[in-house]
C-alpha positions, -999 to 999 in steps of 0.1 A, spaced: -6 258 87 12 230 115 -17 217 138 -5 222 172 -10 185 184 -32 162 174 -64 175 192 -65 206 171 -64 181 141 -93 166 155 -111 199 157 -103 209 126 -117 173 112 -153 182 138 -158 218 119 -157 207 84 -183 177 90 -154 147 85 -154 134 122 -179 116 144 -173 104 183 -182 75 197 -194 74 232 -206 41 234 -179 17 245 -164 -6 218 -135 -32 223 -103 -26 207 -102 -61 203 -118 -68 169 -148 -49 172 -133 -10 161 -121 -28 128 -157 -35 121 -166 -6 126 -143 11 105 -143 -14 76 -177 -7 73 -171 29 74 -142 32 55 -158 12 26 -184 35 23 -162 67 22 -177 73 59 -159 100 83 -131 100 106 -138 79 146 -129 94 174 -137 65 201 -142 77 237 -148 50 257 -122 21 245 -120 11 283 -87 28 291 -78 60 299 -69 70 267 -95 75 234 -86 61 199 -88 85 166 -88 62 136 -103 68 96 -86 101 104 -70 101 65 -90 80 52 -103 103 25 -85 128 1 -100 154 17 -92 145 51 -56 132 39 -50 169 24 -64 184 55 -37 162 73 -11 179 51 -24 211 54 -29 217 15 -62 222 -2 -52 197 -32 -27 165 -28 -9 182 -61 -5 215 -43 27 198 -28 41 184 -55 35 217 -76 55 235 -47 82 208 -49 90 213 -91 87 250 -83 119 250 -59 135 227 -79 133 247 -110 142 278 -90 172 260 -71 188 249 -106 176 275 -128 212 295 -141 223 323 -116 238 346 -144 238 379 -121 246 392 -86 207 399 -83 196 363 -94 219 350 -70 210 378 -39 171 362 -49 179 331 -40 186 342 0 154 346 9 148 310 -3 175 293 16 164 311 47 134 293 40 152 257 39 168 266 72 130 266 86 123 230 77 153 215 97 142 197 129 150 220 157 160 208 194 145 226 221 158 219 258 133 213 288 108 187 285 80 182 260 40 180 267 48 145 252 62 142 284 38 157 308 31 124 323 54 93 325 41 60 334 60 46 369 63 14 351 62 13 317 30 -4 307 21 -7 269 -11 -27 273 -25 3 290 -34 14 260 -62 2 236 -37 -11 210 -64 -31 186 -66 -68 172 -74 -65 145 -85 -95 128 -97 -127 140 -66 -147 127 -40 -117 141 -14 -131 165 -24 -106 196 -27 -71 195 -1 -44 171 -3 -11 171 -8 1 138 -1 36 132 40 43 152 65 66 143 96 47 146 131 63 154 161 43 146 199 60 137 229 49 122 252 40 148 286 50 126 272 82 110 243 91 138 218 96 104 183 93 118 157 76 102 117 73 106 99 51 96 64 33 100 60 -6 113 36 -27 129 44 -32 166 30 -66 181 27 -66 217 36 -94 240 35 -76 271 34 -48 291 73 -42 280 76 -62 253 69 -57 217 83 -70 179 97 -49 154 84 -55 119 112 -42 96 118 -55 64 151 -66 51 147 -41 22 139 -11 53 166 15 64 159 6 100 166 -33 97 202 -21 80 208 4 113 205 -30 130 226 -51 109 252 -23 121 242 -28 155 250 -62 155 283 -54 135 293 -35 168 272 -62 193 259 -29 207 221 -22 221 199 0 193 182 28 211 146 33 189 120 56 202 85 52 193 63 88 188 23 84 178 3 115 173 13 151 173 8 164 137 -6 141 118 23 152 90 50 129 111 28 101 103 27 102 70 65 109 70 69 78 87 58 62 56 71 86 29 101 70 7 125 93 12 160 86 -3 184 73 22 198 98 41 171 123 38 154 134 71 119 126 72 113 153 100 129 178 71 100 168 51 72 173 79 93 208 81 87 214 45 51 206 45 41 223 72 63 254 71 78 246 102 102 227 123 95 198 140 104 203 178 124 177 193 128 169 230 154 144 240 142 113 256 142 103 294 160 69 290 173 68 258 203 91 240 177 103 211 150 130 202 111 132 196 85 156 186 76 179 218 40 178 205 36 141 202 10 125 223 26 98 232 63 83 234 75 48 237 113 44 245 129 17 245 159 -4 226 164 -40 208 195 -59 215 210 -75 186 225 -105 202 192 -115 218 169 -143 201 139 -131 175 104 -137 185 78 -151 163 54 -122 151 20 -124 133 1 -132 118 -13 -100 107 -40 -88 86 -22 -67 62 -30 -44 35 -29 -69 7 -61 -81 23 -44 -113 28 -27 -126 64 11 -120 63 19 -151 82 38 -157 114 79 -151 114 108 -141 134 114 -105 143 138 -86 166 125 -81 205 113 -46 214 123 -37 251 102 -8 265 118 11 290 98 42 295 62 53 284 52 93 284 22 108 273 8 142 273 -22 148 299 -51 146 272 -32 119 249 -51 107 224 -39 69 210 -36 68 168 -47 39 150 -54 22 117 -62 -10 101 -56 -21 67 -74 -49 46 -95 -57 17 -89 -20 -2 -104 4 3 -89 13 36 -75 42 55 -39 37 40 -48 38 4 -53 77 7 -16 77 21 -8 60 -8 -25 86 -29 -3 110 -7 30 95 -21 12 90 -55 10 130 -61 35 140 -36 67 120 -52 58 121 -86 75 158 -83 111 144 -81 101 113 -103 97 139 -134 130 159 -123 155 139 -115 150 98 -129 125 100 -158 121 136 -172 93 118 -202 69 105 -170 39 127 -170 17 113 -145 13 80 -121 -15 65 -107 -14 32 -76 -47 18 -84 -59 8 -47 -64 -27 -65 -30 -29 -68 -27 -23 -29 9 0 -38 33 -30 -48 11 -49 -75 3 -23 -99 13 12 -113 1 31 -141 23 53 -156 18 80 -185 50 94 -204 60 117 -233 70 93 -256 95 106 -285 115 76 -296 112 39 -301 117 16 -269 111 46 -246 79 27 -227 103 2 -219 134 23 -207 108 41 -184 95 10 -166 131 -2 -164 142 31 -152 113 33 -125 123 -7 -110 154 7 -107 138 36 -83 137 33 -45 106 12 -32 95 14 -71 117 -15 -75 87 -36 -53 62 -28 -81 50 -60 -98 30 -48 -126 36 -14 -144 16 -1 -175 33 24 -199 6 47 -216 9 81 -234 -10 104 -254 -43 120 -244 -57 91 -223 -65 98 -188 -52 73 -165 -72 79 -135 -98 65 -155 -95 27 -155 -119 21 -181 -96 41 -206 -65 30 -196 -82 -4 -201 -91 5 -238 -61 18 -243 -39 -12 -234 -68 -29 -259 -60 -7 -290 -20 -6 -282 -9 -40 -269 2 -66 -284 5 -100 -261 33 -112 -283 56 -79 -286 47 -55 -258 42 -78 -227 80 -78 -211 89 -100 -182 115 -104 -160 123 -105 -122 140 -90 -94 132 -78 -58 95 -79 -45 74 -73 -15 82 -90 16 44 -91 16 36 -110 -17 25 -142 -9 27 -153 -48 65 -154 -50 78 -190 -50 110 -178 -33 101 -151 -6 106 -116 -15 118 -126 -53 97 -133 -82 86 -118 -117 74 -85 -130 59 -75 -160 57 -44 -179 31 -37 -207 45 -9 -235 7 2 -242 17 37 -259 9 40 -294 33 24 -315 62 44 -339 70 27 -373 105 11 -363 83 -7 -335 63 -20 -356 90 -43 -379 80 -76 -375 48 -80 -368 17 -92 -384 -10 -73 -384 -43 -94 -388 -61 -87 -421 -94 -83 -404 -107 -73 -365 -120 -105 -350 -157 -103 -341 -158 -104 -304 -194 -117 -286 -195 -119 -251 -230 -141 -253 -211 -162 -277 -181 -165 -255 -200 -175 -222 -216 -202 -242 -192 -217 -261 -166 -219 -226 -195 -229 -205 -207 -256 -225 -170 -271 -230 -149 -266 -197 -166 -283 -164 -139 -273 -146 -148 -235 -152 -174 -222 -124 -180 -190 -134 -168 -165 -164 -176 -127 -166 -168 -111 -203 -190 -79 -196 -157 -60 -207 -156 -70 -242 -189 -52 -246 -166 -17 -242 -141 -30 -267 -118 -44 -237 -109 -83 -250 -102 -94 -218 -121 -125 -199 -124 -132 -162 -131 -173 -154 -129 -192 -126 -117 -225 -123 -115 -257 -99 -77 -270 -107 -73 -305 -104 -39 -317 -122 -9 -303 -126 -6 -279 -155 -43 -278 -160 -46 -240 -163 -21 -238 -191 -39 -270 -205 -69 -251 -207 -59 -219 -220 -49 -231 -251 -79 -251 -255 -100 -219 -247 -83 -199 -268 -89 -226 -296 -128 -216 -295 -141 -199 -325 -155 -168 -299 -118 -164 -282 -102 -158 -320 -101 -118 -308 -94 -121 -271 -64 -110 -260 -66 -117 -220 -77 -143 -202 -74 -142 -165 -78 -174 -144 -89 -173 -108 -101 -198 -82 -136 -208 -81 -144 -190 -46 -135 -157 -68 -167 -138 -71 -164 -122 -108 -195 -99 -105 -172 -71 -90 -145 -67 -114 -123 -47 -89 -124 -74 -66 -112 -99 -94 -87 -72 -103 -71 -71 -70 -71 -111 -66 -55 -111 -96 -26 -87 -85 -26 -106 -53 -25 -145 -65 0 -142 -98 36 -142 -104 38 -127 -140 65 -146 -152 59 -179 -139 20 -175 -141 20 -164 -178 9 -186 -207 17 -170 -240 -5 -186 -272 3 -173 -306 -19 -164 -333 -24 -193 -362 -44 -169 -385 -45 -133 -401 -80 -131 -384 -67 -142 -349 -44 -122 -324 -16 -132 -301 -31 -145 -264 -21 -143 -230 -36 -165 -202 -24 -158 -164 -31 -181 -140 -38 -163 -110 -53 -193 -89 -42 -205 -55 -9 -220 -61 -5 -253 -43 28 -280 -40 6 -307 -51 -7 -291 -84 23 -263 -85 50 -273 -71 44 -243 -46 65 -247 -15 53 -217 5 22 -217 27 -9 -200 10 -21 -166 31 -58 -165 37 -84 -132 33 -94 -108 62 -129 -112 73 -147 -106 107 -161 -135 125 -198 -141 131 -196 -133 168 -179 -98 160 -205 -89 131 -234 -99 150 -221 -82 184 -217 -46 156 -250 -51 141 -268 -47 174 -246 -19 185 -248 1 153 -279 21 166 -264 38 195 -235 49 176 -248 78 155 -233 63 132 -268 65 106 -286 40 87 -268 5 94 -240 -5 70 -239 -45 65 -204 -54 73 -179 -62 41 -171 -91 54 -201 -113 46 -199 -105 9 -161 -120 11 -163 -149 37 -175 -172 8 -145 -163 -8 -119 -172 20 -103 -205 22 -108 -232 49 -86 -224 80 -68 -198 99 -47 -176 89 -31 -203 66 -55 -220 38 -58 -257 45 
């Protein structure tokens, strides 16, 4: 069932247990991100802060759970949607051989007509107050993170349309404000709304964009859904929630918004004018994106319903709020994945390591030779899939929401000399590791079990290397200075791969050391070795894991060393380190980590108590401030 607006959402959140409100007041500037990391780190419930000294309350954590990301949805299961999705599609293409099959198929598409945005004349409670002068600062639009350039807000439901074909489009972008009238737009070259204004400034016209945030909580997670171009994201709110999204036009601009919404910004960019410089940002990579020029928002009206309540997020060191969205799109679009690109895929997980773009796992029906690697070339060929850096190809009975097996499995199946492919293309805007920006390498591992015509050529080792992990961390120890710290717990499950650390001090010094590690008597059956900085802690694998994804360019980061006896495998080192123009030739300025500051953590700590909020929670940030680099938002 549709919520109403987004105070019946709320409601809804309060019966089951999943929200708490704040009273106390709490500054939008820095201090609700402590609080929330904290929270949303330890799978804590959904904000609601009342007293964020303005006239409006900020919800925030509300998704930030499966369960409250399928109560969002209104579904009881994230798969419920997909399973609904395959179901009309088998139904819409199955064969119509008689007059009866085809008479079934009315009820259906009177059903379709119900998911089409409807407009409805009069005005909107979006629009039960409008500000006399627009005034976006009246809000409690967060900073975020120490490092952040001002204040964004984080969570808006951006209109933009084609100006030749009048297509809409929706989307979800960080806003930066700069004053009361005057915001950024942070599209991305590779986002539908940054081509509407390309045509824009074809035709040297103004770009009308309106701005909704609340209402259903479904148009938010539209906003971020990646649709195919040309496909209405308000038809998918429609579909999942069974009914239309009612639109209302706007009061200074020629375009439409939800009626429920609970509030609107309206407003328009002009093509001709000069970018501003935006950022930085503390982004969902858990890294800074750093500062850069982005198209001028001009505000020209703000409505709001009477009881508004203000939307936000942040997003950070994973886990956050956004990775259950991400497990939205995970379930939701694997649907039309299956059905119309790559009929073998079975199943896809985004490890929240992987922060989306870094990582995908992805099981298939395998039936002929090759057919791992014509899925993940398929799939980089798919939409926003094409951003995905790192893409495992499993099959049979392992289950891959189980890292540990797909770990094993990759162990048994790979081999670092046949089945590690690399190449290049498009990448996140957001991936800091690219030596160009948004361009650099990819890698897909073929870890399904291998048929007999994949097999020609290789040489299978006579015997299965003996694999110690005491032996290992004394043998590298004892040998490489340079290496601070090394964690091979994972070999002790059968996994060959070893974490170090090391302090680079020359050029080509990781792939100087790789082979001599891999030299070492203990290293014979390793397979992976994964080299990260020395301010890396290694105790928490996951947190390697997503440095890793993070810091490496596969193709330009890998270091392939090939077996020199039947008792030895093939070896892979990456070199996931800092890269740096003095030791690698890196032009780009290095992005720091997201961590509070003392002042914030102390200033939460003595709050914590009057928020009823429980036992205290130590902030996150203190176990990863020894890892951060000196400086800002840019290493030094």
């Amino acid at each position: 069932m549709p919520y109403k607006n987004l105070r019946e959402f709320i409601s809804a959140l309060e019966q089951a247990g999943e929200l708490v409100r704040i009273k106390e007041y709490v500054n939008p500037h820095l201090e609700i991100t402590e609080i929330t990391d904290r929270i949303s780190k330890a799978n804590g419930p959904a904000l609601l802060f009342e007293n964020t000294g303005t006239d409006f309350p900020l919800l925030i954590n509300a998704m930030g759970s499966e369960k409250r990301m399928s109560m969002a949805l209104g579904v009881k299961r994230l798969d419920d949607i997909a399973a609904e999705i395959t179901e009309l599609f088998k139904t819409m293409t199955a064969p119509k051989n008689s007059m009866m099959d085809k008479l079934k198929m009315l009820p259906l598409l009177g059903n379709i007509s119900t998911w089409m945005p409807k407009i409805i004349s009069g005005k909107g409670a979006c629009q039960q107050v409008v500000m006399p002068k627009p005034d976006v600062t009246k809000l409690p639009v967060m900073k975020c993170w120490p490092e952040d350039g001002g204040p964004f807000i984080t969570l808006p439901v951006i209109q933009t349309q084609d100006p030749n074909t009048g297509i809409r489009n929706v989307g979800l972008y960080r806003m930066q404000v700069f004053g009361p009238e005057l915001t950024a737009m942070h599209w991305h070259r590779h986002k539908v709304s940054a081509r509407h204004f390309m045509e824009y400034k074809k035709l040297s016209k103004r770009m009308p964009v309106v701005i909704s945030l609340g209402g259903d909580p479904v148009y938010t997670y539209c906003g971020t859904a990646p649709l195919p171009d040309g496909v209405d994201e308000f038809m998918l709110a429609g579909f999942i929630r069974k009914k239309p999204v009612e639109l209302v036009k706007c009061l200074t601009q020629d375009m439409y918004v939800p009626a429920d919404a609970d509030l609107i910004i309206e407003g328009y960019i002009d093509p001709n004018e000069e970018f501003i410089l935006e950022g930085p940002f503390g982004d969902h990579t858990g890294y800074y994106s750093l500062a850069d020029y982005y198209p001028k928002f001009h505000i020209t009206c703000i409505t709001h319903r009477k009881d508004a309540i203000y939307p936000s997020t942040i997003v950070g060191i994973p886990p956050q709020e956004d990775a259950w969205i991400g497990k939205a799109t995970e379930r939701i679009f694997l649907a039309p994945i299956k059905m119309m690109m790559v009929p073998e895929v079975v199943d896809m997980v985004l490890p929240v390591e992987g922060v989306f773009h870094n990582l995908a796992i992805v099981k298939i029906n395998k039936e002929f030779p090759g057919q791992a690697v014509k899925v993940m070339h398929s799939l980089w060929g798919a939409g926003q899939m094409m951003f995905t850096k790192m893409m495992i190809i499993v099959d049979g009975n392992v289950n891959i929401h189980n890292n540990e097996e797909v770990a094993k499995y990759i162990s048994r199946n790979a081999d670092a000399g046949f089945d590690f492919h690399f190449t290049q293309g498009p990448a996140d805007v957001l991936d800091h590791s690219c030596s160009a920006m948004a361009f650099g390498g990819k890698l897909g591992i073929d870890a399904t079990q291998k048929l007999p015509e994949e097999l020609w050529g290789r040489n299978a080792s006579e015997e299965k290397p003996k694999i110690e992990s005491a032996v290992i961390q004394k043998e590298i120890t004892s040998s490489f200075p340079e290496i601070k710290s090394l964690n091979a717990s994972l070999v002790q499950m059968e996994i060959p791969i070893v974490f170090v650390t090391i302090q680079k001090n020359r050029k080509n010094h990781v792939r100087e050391l790789a082979n001599a590690v891999f030299r070492l008597p203990s290293m014979r059956g390793i397979k992976i070795l994964i080299c990260l900085e020395p301010e890396t802690e290694l105790t928490f694998i996951a947190d390697a894991v997503w440095r890793f994804a993070n810091n490496l360019d596969p193709k330009r980061d890998s270091i392939f060393i090939a077996a020199t006896t039947t008792d030895e495998v093939n070896h892979l080192a990456f070199d996931a380190t800092r890269k740096t123009k003095e030791h690698d030739g890196f032009e780009r300025d290095w992005p720091n980590i997201l961590v509070s500051d003392d002042a914030t953590i102390k200033r939460i700590d003595l709050l914590w108590n009057t928020l009823g909020l429980g036992k205290l929670i130590a902030s996150p940030s203190l176990r990863y401030k020894k890892q951060a680099y000196q400086g800002g938002a840019v290493a030094e």
